[in-house]
NUTORMI-839922 format. One record per residue: x, y, z of N, C-alpha, C in turn; residue number from 0. Coordinates in steps of 0.1 Angstrom, whole numbers, plus 5000, padded with zeros to 4 digits. Example, Ala and Ser with C-alpha at 12.3 -4.5 7.8 and 13.67 -1.06 7.14 Angstrom:
REM NUTORMI-839922
ZAVO, n.px, n.py, n.pz, ca.px, ca.py, ca.pz, c.px, c.py, c.pz, i
ZAVO, 5132, 4943, 5078, 5123, 4955, 5078, 5132, 4967, 5078, 0
ZAVO, 5128, 4978, 5071, 5137, 4989, 5071, 5129, 5000, 5079, 1
This chain:
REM NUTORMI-839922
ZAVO, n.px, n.py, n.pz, ca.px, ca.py, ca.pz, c.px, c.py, c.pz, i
ZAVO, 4771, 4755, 5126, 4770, 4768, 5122, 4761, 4770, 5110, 0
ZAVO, 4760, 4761, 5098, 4749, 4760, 5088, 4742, 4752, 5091, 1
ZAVO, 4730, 4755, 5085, 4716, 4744, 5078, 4715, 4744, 5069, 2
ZAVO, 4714, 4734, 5060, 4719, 4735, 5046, 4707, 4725, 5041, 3
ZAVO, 4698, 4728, 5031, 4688, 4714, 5023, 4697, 4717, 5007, 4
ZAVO, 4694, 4707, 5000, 4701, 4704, 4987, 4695, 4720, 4979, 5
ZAVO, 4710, 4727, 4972, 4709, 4737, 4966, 4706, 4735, 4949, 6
ZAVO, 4700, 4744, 4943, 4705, 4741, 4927, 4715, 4753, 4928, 7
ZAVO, 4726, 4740, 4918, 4737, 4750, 4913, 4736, 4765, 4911, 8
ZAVO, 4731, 4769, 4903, 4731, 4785, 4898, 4724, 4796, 4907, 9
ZAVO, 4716, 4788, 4915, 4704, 4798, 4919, 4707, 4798, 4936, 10
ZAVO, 4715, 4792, 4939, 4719, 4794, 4959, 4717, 4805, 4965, 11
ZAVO, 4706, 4802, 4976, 4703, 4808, 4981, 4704, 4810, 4996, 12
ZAVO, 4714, 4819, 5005, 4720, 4818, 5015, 4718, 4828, 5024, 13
ZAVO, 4711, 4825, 5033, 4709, 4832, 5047, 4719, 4837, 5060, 14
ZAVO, 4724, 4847, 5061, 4730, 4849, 5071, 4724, 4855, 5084, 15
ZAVO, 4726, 4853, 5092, 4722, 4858, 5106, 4728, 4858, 5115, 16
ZAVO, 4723, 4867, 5125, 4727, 4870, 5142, 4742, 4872, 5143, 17
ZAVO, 4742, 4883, 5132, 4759, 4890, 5133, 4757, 4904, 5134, 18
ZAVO, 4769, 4912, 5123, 4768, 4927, 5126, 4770, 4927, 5113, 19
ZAVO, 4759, 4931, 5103, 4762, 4933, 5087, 4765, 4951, 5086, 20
ZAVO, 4776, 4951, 5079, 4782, 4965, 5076, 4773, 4969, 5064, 21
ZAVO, 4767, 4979, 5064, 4758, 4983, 5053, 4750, 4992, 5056, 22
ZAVO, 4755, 5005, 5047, 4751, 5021, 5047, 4736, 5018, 5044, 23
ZAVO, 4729, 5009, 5041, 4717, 5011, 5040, 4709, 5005, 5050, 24
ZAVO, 4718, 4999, 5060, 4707, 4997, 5067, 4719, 4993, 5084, 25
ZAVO, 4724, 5009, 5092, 4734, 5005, 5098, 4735, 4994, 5111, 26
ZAVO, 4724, 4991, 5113, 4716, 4984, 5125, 4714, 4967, 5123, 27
ZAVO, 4719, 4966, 5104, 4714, 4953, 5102, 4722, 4941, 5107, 28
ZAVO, 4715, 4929, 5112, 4724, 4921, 5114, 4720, 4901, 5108, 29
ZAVO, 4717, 4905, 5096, 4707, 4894, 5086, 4710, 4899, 5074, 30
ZAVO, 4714, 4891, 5065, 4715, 4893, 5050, 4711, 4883, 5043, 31
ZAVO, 4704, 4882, 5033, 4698, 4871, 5021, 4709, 4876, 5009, 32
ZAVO, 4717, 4862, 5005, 4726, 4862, 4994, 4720, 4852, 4983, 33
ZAVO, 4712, 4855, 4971, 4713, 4848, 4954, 4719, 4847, 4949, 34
ZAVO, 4725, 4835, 4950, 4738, 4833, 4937, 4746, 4844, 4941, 35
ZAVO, 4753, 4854, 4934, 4764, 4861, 4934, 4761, 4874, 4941, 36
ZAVO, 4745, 4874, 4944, 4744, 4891, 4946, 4736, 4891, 4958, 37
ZAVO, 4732, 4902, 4967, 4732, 4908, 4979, 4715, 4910, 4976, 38
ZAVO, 4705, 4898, 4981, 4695, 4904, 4978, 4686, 4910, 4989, 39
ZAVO, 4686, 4910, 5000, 4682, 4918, 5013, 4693, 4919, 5023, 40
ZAVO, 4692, 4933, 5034, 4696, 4936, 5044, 4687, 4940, 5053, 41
ZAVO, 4691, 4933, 5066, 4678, 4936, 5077, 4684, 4936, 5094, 42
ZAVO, 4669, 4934, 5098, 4674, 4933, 5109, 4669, 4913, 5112, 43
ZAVO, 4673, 4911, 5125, 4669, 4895, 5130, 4656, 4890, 5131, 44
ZAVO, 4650, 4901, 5132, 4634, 4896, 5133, 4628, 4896, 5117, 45
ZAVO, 4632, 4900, 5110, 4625, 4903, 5094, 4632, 4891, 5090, 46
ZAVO, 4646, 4883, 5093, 4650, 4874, 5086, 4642, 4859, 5086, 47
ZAVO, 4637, 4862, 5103, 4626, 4850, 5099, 4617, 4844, 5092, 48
ZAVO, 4610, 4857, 5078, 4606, 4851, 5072, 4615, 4844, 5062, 49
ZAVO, 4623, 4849, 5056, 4632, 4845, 5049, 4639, 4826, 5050, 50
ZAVO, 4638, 4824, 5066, 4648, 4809, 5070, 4642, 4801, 5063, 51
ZAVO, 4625, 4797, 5061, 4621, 4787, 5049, 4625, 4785, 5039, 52
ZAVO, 4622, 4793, 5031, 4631, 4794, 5014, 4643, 4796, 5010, 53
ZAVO, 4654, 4795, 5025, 4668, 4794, 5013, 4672, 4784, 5012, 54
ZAVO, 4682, 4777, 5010, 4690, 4767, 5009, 4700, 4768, 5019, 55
ZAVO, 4704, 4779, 5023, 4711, 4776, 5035, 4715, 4788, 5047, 56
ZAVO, 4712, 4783, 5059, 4714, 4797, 5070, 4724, 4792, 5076, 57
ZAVO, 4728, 4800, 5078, 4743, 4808, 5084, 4742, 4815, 5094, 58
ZAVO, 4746, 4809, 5105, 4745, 4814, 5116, 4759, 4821, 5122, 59
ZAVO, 4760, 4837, 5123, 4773, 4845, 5128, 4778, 4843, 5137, 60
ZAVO, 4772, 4841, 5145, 4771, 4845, 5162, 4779, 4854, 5166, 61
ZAVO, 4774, 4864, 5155, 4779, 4879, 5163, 4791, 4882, 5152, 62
ZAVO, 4794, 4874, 5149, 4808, 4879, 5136, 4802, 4890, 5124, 63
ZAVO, 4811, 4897, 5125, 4810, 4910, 5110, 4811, 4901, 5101, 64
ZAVO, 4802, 4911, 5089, 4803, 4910, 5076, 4802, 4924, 5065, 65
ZAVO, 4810, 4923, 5060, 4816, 4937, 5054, 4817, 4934, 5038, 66
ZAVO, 4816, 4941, 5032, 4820, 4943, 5015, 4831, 4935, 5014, 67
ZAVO, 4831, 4936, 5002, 4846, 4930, 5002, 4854, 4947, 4997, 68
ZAVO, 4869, 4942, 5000, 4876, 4951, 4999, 4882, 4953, 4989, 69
ZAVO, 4883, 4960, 4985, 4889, 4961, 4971, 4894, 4974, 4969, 70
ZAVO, 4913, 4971, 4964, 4920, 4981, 4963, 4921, 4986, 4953, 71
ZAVO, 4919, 4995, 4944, 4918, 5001, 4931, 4932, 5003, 4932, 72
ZAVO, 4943, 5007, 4935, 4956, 5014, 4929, 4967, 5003, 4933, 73
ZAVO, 4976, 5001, 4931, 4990, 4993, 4934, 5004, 4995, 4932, 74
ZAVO, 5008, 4997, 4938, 5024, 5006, 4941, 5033, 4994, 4937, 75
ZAVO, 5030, 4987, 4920, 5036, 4977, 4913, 5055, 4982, 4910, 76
ZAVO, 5055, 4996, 4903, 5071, 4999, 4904, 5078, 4997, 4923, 77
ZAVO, 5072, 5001, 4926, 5077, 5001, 4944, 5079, 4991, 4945, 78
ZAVO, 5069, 4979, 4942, 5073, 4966, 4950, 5085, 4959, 4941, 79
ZAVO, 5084, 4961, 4927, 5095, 4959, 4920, 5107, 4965, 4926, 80
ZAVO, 5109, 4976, 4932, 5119, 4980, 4938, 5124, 4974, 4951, 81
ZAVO, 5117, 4974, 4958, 5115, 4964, 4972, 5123, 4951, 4968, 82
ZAVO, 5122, 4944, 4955, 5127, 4930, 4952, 5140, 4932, 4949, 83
ZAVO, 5141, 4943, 4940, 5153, 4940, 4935, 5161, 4952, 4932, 84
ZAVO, 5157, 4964, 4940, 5167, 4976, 4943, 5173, 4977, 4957, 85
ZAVO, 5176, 4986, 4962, 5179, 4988, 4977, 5171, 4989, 4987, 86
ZAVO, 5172, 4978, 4995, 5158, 4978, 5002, 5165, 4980, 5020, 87
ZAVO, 5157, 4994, 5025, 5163, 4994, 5031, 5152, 4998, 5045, 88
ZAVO, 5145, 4983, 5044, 5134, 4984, 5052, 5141, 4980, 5066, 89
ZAVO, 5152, 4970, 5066, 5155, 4963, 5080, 5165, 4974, 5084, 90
ZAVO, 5168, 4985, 5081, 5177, 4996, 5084, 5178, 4997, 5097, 91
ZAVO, 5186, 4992, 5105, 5183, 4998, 5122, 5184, 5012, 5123, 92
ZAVO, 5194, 5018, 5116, 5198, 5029, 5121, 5202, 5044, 5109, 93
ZAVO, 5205, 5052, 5109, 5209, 5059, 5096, 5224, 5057, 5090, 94
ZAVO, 5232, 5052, 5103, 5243, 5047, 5098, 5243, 5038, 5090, 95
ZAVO, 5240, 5025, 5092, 5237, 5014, 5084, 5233, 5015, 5071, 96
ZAVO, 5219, 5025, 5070, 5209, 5029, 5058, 5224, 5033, 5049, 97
ZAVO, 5229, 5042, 5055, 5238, 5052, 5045, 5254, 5041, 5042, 98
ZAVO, 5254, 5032, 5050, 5266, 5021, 5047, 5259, 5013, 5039, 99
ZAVO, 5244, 5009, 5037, 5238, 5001, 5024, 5243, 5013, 5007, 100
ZAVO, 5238, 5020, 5014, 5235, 5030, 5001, 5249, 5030, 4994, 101
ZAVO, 5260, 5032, 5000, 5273, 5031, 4997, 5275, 5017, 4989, 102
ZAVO, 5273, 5008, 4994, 5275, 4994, 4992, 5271, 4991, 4975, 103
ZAVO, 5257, 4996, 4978, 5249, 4997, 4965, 5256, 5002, 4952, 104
ZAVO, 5257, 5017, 4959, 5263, 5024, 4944, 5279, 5017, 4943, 105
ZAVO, 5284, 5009, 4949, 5295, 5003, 4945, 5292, 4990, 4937, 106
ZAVO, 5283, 4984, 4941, 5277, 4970, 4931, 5275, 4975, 4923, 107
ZAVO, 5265, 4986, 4920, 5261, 4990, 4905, 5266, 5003, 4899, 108
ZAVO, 5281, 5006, 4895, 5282, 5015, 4888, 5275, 5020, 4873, 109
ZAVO, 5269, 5010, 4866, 5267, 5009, 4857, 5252, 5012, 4858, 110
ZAVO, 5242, 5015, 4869, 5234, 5020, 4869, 5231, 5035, 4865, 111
ZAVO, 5227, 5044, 4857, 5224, 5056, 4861, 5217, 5067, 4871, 112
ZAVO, 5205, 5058, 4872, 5199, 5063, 4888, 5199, 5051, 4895, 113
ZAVO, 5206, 5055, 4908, 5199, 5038, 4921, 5187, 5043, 4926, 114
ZAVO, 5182, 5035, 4927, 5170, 5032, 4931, 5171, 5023, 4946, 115
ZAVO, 5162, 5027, 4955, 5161, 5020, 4969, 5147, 5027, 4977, 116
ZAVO, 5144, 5016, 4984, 5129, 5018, 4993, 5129, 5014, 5006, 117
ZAVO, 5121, 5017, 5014, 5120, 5010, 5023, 5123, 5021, 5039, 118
ZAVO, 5132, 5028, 5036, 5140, 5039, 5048, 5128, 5043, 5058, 119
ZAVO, 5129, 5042, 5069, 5122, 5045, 5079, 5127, 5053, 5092, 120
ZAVO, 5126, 5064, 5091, 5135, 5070, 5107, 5130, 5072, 5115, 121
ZAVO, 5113, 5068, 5114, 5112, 5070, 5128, 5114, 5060, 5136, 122
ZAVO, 5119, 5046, 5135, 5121, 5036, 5139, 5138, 5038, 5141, 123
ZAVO, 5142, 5044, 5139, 5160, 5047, 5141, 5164, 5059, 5157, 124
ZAVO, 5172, 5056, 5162, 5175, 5059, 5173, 5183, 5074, 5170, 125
ZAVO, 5181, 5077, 5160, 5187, 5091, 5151, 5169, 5103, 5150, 126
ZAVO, 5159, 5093, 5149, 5146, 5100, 5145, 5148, 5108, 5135, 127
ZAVO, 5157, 5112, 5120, 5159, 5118, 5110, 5163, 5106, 5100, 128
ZAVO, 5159, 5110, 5086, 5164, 5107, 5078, 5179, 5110, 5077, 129
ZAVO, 5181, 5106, 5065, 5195, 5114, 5064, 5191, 5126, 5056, 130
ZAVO, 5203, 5137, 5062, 5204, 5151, 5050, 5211, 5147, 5031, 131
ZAVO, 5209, 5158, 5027, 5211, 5156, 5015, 5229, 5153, 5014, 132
ZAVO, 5238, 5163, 5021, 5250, 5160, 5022, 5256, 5144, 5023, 133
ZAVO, 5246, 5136, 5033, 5251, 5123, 5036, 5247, 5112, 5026, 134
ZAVO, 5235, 5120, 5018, 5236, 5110, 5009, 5240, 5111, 4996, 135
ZAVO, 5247, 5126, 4993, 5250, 5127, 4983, 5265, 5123, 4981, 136
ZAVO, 5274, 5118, 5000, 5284, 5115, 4997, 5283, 5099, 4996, 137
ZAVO, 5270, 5093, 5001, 5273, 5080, 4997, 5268, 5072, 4989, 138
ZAVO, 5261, 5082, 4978, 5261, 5076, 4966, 5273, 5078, 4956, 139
ZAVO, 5282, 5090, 4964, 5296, 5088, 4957, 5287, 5104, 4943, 140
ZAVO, 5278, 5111, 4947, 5275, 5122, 4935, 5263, 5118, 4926, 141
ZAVO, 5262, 5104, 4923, 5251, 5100, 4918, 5239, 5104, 4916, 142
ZAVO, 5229, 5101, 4908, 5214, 5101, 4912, 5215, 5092, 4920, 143
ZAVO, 5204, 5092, 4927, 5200, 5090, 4937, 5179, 5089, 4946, 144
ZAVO, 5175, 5079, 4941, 5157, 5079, 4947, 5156, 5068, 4958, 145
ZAVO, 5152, 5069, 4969, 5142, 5063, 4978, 5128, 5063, 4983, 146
ZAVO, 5123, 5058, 4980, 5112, 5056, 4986, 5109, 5054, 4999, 147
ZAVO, 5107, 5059, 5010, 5099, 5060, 5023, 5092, 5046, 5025, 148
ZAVO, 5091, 5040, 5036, 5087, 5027, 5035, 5069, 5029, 5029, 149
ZAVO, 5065, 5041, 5032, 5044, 5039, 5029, 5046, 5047, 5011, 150
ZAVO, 5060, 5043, 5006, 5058, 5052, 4994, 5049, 5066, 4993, 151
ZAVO, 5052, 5071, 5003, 5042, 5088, 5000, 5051, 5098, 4999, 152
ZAVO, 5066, 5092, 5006, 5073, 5106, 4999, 5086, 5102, 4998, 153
ZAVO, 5099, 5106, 5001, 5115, 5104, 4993, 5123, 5112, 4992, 154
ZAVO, 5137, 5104, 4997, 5152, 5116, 4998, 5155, 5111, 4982, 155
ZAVO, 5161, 5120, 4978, 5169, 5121, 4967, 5184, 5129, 4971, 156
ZAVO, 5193, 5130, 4961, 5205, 5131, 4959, 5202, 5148, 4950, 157
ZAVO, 5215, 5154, 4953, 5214, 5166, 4947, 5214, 5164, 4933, 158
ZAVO, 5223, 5155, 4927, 5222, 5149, 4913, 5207, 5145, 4909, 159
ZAVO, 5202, 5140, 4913, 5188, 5132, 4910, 5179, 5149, 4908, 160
ZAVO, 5184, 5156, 4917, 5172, 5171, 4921, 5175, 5179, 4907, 161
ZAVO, 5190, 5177, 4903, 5192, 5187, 4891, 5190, 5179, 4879, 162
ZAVO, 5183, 5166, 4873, 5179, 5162, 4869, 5160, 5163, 4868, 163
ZAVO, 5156, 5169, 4879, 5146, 5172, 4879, 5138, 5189, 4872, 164
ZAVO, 5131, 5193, 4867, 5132, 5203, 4859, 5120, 5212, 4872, 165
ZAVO, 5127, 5226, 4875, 5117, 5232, 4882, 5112, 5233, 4901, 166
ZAVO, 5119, 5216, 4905, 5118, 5212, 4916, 5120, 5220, 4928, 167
ZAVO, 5128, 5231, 4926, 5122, 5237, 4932, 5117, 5247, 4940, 168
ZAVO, 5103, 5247, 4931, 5093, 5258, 4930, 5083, 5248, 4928, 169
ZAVO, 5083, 5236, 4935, 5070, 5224, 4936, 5067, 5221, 4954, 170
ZAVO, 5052, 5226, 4950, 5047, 5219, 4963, 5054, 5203, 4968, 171
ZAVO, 5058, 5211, 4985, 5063, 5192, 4985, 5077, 5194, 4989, 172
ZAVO, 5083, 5205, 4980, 5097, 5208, 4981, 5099, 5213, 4992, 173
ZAVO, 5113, 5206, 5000, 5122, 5213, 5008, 5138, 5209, 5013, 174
ZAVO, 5145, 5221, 5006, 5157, 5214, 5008, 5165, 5205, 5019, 175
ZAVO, 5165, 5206, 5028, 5164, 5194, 5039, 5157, 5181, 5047, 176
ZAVO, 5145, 5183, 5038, 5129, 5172, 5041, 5131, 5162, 5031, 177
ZAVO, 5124, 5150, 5038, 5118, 5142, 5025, 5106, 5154, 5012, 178
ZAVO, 5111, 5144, 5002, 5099, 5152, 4990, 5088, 5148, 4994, 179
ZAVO, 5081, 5159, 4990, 5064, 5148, 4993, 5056, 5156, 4985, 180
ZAVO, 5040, 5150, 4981, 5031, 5156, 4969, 5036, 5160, 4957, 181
ZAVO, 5033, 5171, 4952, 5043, 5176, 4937, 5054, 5171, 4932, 182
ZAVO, 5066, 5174, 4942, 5082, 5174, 4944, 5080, 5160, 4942, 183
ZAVO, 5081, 5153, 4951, 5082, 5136, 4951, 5076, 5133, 4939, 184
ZAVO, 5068, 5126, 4932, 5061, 5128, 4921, 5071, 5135, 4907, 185
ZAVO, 5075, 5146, 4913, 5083, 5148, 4897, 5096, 5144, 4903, 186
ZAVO, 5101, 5140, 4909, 5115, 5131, 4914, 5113, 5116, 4910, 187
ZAVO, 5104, 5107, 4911, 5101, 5104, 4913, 5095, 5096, 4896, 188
ZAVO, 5091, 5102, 4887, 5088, 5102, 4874, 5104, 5105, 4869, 189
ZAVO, 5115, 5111, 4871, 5123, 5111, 4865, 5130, 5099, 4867, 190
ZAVO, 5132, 5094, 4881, 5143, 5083, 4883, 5133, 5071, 4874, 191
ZAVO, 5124, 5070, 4873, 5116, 5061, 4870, 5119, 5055, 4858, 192
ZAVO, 5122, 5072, 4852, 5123, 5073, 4833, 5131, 5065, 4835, 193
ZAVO, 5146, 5059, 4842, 5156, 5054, 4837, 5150, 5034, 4838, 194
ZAVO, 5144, 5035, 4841, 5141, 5019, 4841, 5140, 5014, 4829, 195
ZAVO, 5142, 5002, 4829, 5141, 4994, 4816, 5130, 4978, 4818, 196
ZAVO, 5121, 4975, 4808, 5119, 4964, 4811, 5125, 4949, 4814, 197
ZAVO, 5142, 4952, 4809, 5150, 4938, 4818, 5150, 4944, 4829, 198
């Protein structure tokens, strides 16, 4: 797949070819010349020919992409903290279950002020709803009460957790029988948060 002659360390210089290079500047290209760390042409297969003398090494695709690298700018680091070590209630088969965790939970931790749990998913439950607020505000036992949705974008809360929230609502997002989502979720969501601690 390579041809390779002896590189100097710092200055490698690497030929790719006869793939599909992803690149707004040139969407047809399928040849790229790599310097050391940086991107120094994009083309097509016939312009790479001049190029195959002078690098140190070609790279042959055969037809395999090449793309940017990916890179996620944002990280849902409290979530996954929650995932480890709140109520995780991703393997949930059903809403019954979900709501016999949730119970479980606020009985292990009375000593918590808000529970915290992630993961709930109903479209995957043979119910196709979340639960209403009623069902979960009896099985937190009155509590606050936050989950997270398994794509973290929105969240049931507890009537307690809502009257802890200031304004909620009269926020986009808000609806008394829906998950929260945008605004609502967001200031639910900043509150239960507040109760965290770094142990």
């Amino acid at each position: 797949m390579t041809d390779s002659s002896t590189p100097d360390a710092g200055t490698r210089t690497v030929l790719l070819r006869g793939g599909e290079v992803h690149s707004p500047a040139d969407p047809f290209a399928t040849a790229m010349v790599v310097e050391g760390d940086r991107i120094a042409w994009v083309g097509s297969e016939g312009a790479a020919d001049s190029f195959a003398d002078g690098v140190d090494e070609v790279v042959h695709l055969d037809g395999a992409l090449v793309t940017p690298a990916f890179t996620d700018a944002h990280v849902h680091t409290t979530a996954t903290g929650l995932a480890l070590t709140g109520l995780d209630l991703t393997d949930a088969p059903d809403l019954a279950e979900a709501l016999s965790r949730i119970r479980a939970h606020a009985r292990a931790h009375p000593d918590h002020r808000v529970l915290l749990g992630h993961g709930w998913d109903s479209t995957s439950w043979p119910e196709r709803r979340p639960p209403h607020r009623a069902e979960l505000d009896e099985a937190a036992g009155g509590r606050p009460l936050y989950l997270s949705r398994s794509d973290v974008h929105s969240a049931l809360a507890t009537t307690a957790l809502l009257d802890l929230t200031p304004g909620i609502a009269d926020l986009p997002g808000f609806h008394p029988e829906q998950p929260l989502t945008t605004a609502a979720h967001h200031a639910v969501r900043e509150v239960a948060h507040a109760t965290l601690t770094p142990a």
